[in-house]
VODREN-576474 format. One record per residue: residue in three letters; x, y negated, z of N, C-alpha, C in turn. Coordinates in steps of 0.001 Angstrom, whole numbers, always signed. Each point is the difference from the previous one (the first is absolute). Layout:
BEGIN
type  n.x  n.y  n.z  ca.x  ca.y  ca.z  c.x  c.y  c.z
ala  X  Y  Z  X  Y  Z  X  Y  Z
...
***
This chain:
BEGIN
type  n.x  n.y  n.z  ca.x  ca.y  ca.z  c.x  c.y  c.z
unk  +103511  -113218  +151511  +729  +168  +1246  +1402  +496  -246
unk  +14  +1112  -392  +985  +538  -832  +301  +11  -1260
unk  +1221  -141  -209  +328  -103  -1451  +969  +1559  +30
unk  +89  +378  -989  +522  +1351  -455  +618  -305  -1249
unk  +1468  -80  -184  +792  -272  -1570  +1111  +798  -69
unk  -154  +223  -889  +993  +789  -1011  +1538  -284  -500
unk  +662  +350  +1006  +1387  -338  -813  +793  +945  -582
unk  +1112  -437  -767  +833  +1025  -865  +1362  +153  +919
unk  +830  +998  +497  +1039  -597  +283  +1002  +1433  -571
unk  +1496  -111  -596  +716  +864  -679  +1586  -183  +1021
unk  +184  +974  +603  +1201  -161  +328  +796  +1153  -752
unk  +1500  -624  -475  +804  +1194  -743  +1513  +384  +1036
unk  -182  +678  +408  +1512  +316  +1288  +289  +1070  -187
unk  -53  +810  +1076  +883  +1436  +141  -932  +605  +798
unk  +389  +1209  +4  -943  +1081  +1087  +1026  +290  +1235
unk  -746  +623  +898  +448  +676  +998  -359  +594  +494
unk  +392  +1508  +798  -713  +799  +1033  +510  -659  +1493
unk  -1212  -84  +970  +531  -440  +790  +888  -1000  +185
unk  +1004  -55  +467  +1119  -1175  +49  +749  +208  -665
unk  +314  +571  -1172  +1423  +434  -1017  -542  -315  -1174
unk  +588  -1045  -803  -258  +138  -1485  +562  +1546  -612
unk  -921  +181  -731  +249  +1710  -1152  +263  -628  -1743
unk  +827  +82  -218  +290  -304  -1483  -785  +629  -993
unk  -314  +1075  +119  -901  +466  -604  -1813  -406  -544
unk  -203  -653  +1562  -1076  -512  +322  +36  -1747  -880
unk  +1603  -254  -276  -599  -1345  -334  -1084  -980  -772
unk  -317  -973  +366  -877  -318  -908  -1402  +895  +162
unk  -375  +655  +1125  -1258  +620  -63  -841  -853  +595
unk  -1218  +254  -227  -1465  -1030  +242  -549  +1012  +713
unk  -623  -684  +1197  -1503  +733  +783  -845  -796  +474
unk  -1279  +1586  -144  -1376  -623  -198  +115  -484  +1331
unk  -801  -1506  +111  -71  -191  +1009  -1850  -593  +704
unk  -229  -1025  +808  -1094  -490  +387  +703  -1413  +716
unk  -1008  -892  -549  +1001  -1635  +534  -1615  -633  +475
unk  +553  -439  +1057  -1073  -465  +714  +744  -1864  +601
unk  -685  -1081  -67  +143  -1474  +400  -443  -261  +1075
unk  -12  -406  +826  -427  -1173  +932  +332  -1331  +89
unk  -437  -927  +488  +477  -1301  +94  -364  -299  +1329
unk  +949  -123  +1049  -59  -161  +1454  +271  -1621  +796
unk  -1313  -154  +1208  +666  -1212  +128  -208  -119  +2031
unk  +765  -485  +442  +12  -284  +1168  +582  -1039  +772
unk  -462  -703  +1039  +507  -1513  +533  +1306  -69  +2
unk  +16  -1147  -658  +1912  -359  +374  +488  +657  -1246
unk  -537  +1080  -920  +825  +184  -913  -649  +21  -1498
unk  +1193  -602  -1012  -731  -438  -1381  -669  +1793  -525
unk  -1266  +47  -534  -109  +982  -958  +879  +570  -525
unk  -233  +1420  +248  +818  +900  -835  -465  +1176  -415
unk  +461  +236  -750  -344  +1533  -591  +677  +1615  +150
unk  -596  +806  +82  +198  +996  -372  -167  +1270  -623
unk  +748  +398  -80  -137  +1625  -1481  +796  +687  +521
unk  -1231  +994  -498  +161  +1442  +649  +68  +1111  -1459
unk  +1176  +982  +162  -99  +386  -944  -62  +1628  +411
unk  -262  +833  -395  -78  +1142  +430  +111  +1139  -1005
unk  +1047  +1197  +454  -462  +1351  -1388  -105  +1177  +1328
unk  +291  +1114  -751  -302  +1396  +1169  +1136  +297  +1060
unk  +1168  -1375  -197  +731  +847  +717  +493  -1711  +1200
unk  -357  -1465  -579  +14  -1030  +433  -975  -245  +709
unk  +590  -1586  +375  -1205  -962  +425  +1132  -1348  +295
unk  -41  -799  -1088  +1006  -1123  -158  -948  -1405  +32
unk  +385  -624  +1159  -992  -1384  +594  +1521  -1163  -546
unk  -346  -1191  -523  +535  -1034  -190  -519  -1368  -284
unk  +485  -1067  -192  -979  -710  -564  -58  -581  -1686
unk  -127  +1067  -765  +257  -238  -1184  +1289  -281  -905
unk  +1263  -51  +990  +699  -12  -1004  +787  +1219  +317
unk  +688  +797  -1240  +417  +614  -37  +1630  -140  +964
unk  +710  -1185  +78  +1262  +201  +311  +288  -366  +1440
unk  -1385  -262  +875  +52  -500  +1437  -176  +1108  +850
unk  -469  -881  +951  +301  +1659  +1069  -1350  +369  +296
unk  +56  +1673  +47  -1066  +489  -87  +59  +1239  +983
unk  -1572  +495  +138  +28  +1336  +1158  -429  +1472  -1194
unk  +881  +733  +587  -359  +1449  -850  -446  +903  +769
unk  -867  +656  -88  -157  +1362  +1146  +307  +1144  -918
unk  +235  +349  +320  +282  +1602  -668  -1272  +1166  +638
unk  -723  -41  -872  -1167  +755  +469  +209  +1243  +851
unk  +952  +552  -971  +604  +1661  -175  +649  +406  +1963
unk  +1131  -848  +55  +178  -344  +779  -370  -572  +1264
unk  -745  -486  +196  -1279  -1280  +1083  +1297  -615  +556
unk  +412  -1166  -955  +1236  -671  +574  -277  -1403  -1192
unk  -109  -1035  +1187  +342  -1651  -484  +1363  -287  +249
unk  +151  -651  -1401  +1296  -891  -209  -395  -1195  -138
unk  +326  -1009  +641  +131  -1760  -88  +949  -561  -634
unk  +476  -753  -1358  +996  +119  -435  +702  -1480  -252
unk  +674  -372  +880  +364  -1761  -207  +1166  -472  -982
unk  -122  -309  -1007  +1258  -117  -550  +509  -1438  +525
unk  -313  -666  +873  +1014  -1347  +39  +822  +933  +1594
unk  -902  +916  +429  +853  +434  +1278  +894  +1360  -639
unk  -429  +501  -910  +945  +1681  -519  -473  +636  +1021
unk  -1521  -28  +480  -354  +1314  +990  -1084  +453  -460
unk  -172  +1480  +395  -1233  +712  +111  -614  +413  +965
unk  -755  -245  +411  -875  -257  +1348  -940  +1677  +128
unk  +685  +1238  +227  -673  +1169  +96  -1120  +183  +999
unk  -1324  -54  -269  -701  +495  +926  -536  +1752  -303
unk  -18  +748  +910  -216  +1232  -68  -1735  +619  +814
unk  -592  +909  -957  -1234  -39  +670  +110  +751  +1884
unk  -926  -356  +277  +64  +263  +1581  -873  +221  +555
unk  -159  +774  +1153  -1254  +315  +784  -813  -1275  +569
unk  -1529  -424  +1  -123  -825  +723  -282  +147  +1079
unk  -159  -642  +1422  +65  +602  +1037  -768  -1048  +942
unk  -629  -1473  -817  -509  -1103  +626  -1288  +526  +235
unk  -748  -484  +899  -1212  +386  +264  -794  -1524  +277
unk  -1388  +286  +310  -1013  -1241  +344  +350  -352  +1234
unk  +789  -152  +841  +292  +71  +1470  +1534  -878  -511
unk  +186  +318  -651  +1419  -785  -437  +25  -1157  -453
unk  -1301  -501  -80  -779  -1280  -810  +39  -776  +774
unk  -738  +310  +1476  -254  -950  +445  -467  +617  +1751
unk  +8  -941  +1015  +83  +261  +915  -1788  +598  +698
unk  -723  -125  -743  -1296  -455  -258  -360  +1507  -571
unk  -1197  -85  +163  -633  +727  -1100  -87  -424  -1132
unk  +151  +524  -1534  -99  -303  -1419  -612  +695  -536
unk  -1523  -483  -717  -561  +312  -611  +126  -380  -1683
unk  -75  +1171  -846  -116  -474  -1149  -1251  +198  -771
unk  +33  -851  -1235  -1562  +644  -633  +523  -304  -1775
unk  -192  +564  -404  -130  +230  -1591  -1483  -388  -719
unk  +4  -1479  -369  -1197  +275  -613  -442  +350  -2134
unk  -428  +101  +60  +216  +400  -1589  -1699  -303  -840
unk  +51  -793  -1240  -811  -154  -709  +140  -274  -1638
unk  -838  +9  -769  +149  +8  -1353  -61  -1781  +2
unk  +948  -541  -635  +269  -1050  -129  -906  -686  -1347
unk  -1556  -640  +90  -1148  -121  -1048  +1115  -1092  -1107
unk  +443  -866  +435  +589  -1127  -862  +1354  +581  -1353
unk  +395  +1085  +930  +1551  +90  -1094  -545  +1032  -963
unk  +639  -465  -1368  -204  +684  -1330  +495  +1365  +328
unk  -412  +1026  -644  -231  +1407  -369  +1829  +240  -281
unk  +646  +425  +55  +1503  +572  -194  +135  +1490  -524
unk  -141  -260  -1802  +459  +1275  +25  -1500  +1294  +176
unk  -815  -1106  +268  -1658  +915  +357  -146  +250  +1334
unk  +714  -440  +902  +48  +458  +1155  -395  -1690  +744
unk  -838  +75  +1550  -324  -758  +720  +1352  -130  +751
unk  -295  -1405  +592  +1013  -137  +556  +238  -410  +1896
unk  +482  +988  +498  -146  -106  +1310  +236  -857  +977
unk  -1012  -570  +1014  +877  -1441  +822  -63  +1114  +1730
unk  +1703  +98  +503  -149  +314  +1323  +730  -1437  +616
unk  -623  +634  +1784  +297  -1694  +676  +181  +1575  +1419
unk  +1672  -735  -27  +567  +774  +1073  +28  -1049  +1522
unk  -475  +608  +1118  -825  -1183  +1208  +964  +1524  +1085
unk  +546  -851  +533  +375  +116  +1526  -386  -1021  +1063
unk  -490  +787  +1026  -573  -367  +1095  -927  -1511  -316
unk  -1004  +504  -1322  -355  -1217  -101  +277  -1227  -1288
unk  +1225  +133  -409  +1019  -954  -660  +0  +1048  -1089
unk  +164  -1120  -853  +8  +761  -1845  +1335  -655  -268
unk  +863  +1356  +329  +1490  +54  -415  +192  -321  -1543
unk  -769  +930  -633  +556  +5  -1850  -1476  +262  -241
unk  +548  -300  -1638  -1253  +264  -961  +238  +509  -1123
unk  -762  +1023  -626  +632  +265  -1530  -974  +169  -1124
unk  -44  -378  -1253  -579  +867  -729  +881  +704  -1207
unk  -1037  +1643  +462  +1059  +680  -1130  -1176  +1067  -979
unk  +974  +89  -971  -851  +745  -727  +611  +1680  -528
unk  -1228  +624  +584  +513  +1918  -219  +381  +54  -1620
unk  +930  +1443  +277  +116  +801  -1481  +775  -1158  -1128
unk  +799  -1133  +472  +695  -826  -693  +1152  -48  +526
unk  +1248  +631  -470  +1170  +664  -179  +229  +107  +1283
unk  -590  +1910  -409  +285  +879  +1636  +1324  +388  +253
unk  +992  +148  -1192  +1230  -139  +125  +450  -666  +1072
unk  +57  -1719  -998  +441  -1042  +1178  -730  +69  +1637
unk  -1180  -92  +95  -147  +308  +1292  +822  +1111  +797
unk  -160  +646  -587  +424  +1518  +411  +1455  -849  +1082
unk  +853  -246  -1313  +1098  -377  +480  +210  -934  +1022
unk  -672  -977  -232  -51  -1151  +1025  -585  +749  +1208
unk  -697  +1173  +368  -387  +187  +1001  +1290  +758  +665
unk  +712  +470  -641  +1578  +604  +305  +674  -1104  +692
unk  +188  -979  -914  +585  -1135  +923  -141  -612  +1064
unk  -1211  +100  +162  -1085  -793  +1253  +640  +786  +1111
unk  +79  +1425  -24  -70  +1031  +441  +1691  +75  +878
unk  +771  -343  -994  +1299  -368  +441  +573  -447  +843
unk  -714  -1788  -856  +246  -868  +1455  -953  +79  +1422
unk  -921  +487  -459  -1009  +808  +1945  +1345  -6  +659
unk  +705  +1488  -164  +1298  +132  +493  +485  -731  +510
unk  +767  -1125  -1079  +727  -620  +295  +56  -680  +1805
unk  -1940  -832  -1327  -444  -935  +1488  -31  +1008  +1291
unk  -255  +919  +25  -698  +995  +1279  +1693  -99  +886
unk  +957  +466  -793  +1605  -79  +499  +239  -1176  +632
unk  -64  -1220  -631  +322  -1277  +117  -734  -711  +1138
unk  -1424  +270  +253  -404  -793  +641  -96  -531  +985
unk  +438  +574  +1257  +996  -805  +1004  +690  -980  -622
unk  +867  +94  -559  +638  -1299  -701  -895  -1568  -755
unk  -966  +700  -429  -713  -946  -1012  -878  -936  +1193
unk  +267  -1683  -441  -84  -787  +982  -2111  +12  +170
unk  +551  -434  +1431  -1797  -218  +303  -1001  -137  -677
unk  +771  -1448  -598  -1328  -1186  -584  -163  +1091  -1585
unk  +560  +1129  -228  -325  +284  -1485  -854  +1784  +760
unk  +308  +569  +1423  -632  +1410  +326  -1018  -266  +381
unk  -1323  -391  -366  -1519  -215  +646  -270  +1343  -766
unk  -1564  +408  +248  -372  +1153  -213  -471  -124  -1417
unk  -287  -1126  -684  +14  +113  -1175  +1458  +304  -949
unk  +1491  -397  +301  +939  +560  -427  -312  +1396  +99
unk  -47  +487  +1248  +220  +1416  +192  -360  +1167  -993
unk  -1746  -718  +227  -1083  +1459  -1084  +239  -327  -566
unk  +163  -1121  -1400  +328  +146  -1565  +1175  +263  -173
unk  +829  -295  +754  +1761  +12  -393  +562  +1576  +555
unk  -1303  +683  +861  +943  +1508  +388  -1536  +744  -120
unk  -974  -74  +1551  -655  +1090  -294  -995  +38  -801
unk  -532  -926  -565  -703  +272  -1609  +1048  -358  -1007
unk  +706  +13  -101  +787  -567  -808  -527  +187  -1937
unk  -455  +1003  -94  -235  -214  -1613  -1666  +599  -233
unk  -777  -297  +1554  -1247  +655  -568  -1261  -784  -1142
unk  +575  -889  +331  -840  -1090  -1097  +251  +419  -1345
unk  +1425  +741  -808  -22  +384  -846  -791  +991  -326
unk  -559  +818  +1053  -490  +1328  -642  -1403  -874  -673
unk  -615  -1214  +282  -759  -509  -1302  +261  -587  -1207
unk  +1379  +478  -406  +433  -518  -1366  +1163  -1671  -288
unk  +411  -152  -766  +375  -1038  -427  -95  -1572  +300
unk  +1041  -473  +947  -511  -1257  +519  +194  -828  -1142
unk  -1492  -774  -221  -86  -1165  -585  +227  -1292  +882
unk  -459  +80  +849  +429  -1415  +1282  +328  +370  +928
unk  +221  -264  +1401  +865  -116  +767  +74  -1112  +826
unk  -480  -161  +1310  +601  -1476  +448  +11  +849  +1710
unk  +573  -869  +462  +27  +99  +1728  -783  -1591  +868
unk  -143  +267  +1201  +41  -1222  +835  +907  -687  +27
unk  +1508  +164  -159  +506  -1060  +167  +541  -655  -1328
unk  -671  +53  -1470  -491  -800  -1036  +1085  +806  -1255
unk  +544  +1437  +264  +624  +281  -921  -1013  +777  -693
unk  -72  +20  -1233  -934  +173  -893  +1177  +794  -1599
unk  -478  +511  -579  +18  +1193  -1239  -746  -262  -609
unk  +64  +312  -1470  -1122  +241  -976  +779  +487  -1487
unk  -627  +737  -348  +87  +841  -1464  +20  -711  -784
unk  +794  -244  -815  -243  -939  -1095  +884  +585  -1354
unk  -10  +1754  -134  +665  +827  -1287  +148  +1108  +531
unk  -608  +872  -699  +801  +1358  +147  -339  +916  -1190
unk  +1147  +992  -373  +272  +516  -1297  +364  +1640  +260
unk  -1142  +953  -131  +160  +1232  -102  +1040  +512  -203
unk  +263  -392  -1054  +1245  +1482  -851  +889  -1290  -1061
unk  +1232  -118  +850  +770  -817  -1158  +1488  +738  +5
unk  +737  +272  -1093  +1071  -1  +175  +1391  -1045  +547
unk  +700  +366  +803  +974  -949  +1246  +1174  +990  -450
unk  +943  -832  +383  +1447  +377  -92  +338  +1018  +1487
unk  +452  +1071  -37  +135  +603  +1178  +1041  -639  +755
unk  +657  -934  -919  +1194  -772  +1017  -689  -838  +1179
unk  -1319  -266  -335  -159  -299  +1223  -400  +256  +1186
unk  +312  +1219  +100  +65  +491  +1169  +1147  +1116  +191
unk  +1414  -716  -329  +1183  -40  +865  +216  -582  +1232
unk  +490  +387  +137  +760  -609  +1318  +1951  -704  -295
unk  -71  -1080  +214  +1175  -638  -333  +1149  +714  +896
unk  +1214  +322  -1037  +1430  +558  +247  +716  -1249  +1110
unk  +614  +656  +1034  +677  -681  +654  -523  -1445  +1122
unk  -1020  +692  +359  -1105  -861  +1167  +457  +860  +943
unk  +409  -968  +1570  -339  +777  +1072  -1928  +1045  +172
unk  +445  +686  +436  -1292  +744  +697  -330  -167  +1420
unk  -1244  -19  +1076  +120  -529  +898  -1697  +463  +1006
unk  +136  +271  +1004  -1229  +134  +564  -131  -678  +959
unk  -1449  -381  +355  +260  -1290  +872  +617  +326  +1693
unk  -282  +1313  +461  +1101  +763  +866  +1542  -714  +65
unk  +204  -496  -1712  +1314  -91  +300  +335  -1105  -221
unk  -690  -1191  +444  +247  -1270  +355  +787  -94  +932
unk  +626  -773  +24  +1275  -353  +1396  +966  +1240  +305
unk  -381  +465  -871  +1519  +1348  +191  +945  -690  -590
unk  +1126  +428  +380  +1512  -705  -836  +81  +1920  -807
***
């Protein structure tokens, strides 16, 4: 079902704290945790992504080092989006959420969490592997299987992020068009937003409307160039607040 492989990867750059290269620091390596996916959804070709993570990151791209990529700054609870064909950085800042089940939908919304040991998928690591099937009012929004105690780090972090954009969406959503606010946007994208993680490590991933995830690498402890997780000199900065401002 799953395949699990091993890659090597060596980057040699520069260090940085935060957003400032330190000369001192150059050329330093950190431990990190690299995690793959390979993502696919209608209308768009396969793609991938990598996730790389240490104690103070959480750097999402799709494998190459020189494209544009998202950094969170753990330390901080602050996403950067980083476009180099635009020279912007897209700041999101963490935020209260404030959406509720009433905000879903005009209706009553029921949700249900169901959860079972998944008999078919191989052992990970010694550990079983979990299948939940997230059902509103009925309807099985998403699906996942994940597996506990396999890099609680990275989860950790990714649940920071999840956590972020709640915010975001919770701010935004008046704005965010109809056909995408049903009550299944709502609970995964704000008020559950990362509870599926508290069972560990997504190996799959799919939704109803055919976007689908799956694990296909991930690497405990590798050394990474801390350059990558700079932030590029001389990019506008920008919050989405400040769209249409002159």
């Amino acid at each position: 079902m799953l395949a699990i492989k091993k890659m090597r990867i060596l980057f040699c750059l520069t260090m940085a704290l935060s957003v400032q290269v330190m000369s001192e620091d150059k050329g330093k390596m950190l431990d990190a945790g690299i995690v793959v996916y390979q993502e696919n959804e209608k209308g768009v070709e396969s793609y991938q992504t990598r996730l790389i993570v240490t104690s103070d990151y959480l750097r999402s791209d799709d494998g190459k080092d020189k494209g544009d990529y998202t950094l969170i700054d753990r330390k901080k609870n602050i996403i950067y989006n980083v476009s180099h064909d635009e020279k912007t950085v897209l700041v999101i800042k963490g935020s209260k959420v404030t959406t509720t089940l009433a905000d879903a939908s005009t209706k009553p919304v029921e949700k249900k969490l169901d959860k079972s040991i998944d008999p078919k998928a191989p052992l990970i690591e010694g550990n079983k592997v979990t299948h939940l099937k997230a059902t509103i009012n009925g309807k099985i929004c998403r699906q996942y299987l994940l597996v506990p105690k396999v890099m609680p780090d990275m989860v950790a972090a990714l649940k920071s992020q999840r956590k972020i954009l709640a915010g975001q969406h919770s701010r935004l959503l008046g704005k965010t068009p109809k056909d995408y606010r049903d009550p299944c946007f709502v609970v995964y994208n704000i008020i559950d937003h990362s509870h599926h993680l508290n069972h560990g490590l997504v190996v799959q991933e799919w939704n109803d409307k055919g976007k689908r995830k799956q694990l296909t690498h991930y690497e405990k402890k590798k050394k990474i160039s801390a350059n990558l997780f700079l932030l590029p000199k001389g990019y506008k900065h920008y919050q989405i607040g400040d769209l249409g401002r002159k």
